[in-house]
PAVO-649887 format. One record per residue (C-alpha): residue number from 1; residue in one letter; x, y, z. Coordinates in pm, whole numbers, plus 50000, padded with zeros to 5 digits. Example, Ala and Ser with C-alpha at 12.3 -4.5 7.8 and 13.67 -1.06 7.14 Angstrom:
REM residues 2
<resi = 1 resn = a x = 51230 y = 49550 z = 50780> $
<resi = 2 resn = s x = 51367 y = 49894 z = 50714> $
REM end
This chain:
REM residues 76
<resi = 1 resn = x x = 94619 y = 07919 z = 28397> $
<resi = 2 resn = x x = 94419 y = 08180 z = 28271> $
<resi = 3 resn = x x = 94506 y = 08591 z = 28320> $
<resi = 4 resn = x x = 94306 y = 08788 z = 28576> $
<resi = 5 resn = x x = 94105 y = 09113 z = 28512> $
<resi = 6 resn = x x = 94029 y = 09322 z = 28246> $
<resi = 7 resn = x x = 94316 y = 09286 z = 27931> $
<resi = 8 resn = x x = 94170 y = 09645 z = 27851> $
<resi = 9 resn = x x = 94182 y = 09848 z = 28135> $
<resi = 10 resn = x x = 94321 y = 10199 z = 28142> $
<resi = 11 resn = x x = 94280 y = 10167 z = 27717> $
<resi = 12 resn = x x = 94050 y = 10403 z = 27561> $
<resi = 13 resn = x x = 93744 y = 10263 z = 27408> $
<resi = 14 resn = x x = 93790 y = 10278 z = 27052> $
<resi = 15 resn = x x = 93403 y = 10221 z = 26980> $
<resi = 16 resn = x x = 93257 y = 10425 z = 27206> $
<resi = 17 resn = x x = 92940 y = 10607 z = 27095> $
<resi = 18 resn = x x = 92914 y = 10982 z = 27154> $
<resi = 19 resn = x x = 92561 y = 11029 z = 27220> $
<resi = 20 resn = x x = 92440 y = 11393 z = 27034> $
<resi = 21 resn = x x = 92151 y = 11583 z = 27259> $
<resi = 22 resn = x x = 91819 y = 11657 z = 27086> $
<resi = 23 resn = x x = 92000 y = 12021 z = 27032> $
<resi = 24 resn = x x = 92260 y = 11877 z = 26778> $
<resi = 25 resn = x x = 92030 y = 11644 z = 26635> $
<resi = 26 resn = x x = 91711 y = 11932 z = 26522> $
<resi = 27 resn = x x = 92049 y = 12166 z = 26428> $
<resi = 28 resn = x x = 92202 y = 11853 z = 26169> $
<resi = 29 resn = x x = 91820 y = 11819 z = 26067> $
<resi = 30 resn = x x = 91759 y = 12158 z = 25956> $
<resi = 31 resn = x x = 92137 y = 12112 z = 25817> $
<resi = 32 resn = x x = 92259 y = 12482 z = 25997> $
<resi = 33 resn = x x = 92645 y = 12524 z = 26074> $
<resi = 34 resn = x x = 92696 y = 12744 z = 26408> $
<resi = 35 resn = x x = 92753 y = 13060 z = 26194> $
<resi = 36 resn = x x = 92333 y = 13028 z = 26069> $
<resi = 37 resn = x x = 92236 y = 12941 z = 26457> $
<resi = 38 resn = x x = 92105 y = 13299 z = 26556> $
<resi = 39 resn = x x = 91913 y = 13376 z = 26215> $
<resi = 40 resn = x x = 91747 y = 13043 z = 26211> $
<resi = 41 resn = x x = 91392 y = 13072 z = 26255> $
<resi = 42 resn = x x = 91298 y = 12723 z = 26224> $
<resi = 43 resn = x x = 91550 y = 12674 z = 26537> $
<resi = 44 resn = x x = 91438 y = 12966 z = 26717> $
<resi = 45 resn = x x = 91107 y = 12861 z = 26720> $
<resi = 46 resn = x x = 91238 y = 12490 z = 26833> $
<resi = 47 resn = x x = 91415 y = 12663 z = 27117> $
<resi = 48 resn = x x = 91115 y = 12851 z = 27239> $
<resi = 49 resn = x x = 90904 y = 12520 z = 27238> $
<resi = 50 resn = x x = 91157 y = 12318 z = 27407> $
<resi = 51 resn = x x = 91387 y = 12589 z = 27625> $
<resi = 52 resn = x x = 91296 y = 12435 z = 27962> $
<resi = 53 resn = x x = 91290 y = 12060 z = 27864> $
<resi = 54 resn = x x = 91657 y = 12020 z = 27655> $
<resi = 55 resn = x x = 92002 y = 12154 z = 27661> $
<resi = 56 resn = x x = 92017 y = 12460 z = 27445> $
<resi = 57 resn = x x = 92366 y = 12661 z = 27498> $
<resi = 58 resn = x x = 92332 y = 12947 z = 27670> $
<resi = 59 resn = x x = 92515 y = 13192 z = 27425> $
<resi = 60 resn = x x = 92213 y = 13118 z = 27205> $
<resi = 61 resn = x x = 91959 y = 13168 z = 27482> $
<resi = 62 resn = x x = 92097 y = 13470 z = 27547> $
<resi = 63 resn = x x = 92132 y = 13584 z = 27244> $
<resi = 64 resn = x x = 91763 y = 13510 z = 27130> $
<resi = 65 resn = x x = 91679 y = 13681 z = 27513> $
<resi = 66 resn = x x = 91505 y = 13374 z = 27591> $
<resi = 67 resn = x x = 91441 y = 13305 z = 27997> $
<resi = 68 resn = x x = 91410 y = 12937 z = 28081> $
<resi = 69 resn = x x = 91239 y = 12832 z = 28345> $
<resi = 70 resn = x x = 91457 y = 12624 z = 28604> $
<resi = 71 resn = x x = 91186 y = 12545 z = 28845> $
<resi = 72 resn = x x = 91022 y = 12368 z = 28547> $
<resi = 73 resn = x x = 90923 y = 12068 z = 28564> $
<resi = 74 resn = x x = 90671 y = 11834 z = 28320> $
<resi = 75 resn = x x = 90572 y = 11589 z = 28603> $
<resi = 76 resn = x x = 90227 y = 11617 z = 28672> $
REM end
């Protein structure tokens, strides 16, 4: 007779995929560590463009004194 349920439950997935946002991916492309964040201007100017349609951390928003808009929205 065979087992019942999942042989794996309650294991931790040892394949799982972390999933980077489109932050982490434009910061590995312009190849910055966190130190180089704030004197970027290639990623400044990314963060301007893009501030109310991705995650960008809010130290970094701050620090740059950008305002996102939260009411934002790019549905027409």
């Amino acid at each position: 007779m065979a087992k019942r349920g999942n042989p794996n439950w309650g294991k931790p997935r040892p394949h799982a995929l972390a999933l980077r946002t489109e932050f982490e991916v434009q910061v590995k492309r312009l190849g910055l560590t966190k130190a180089e964040y704030v004197t970027s201007a290639a990623l400044k100017a990314w963060c301007e463009r893009n501030r109310n349609r991705v995650y960008i951390p809010e130290w970094l928003l701050k620090e740059w004194r950008i305002e996102v808009d939260t009411t934002y929205s790019h549905v027409a």
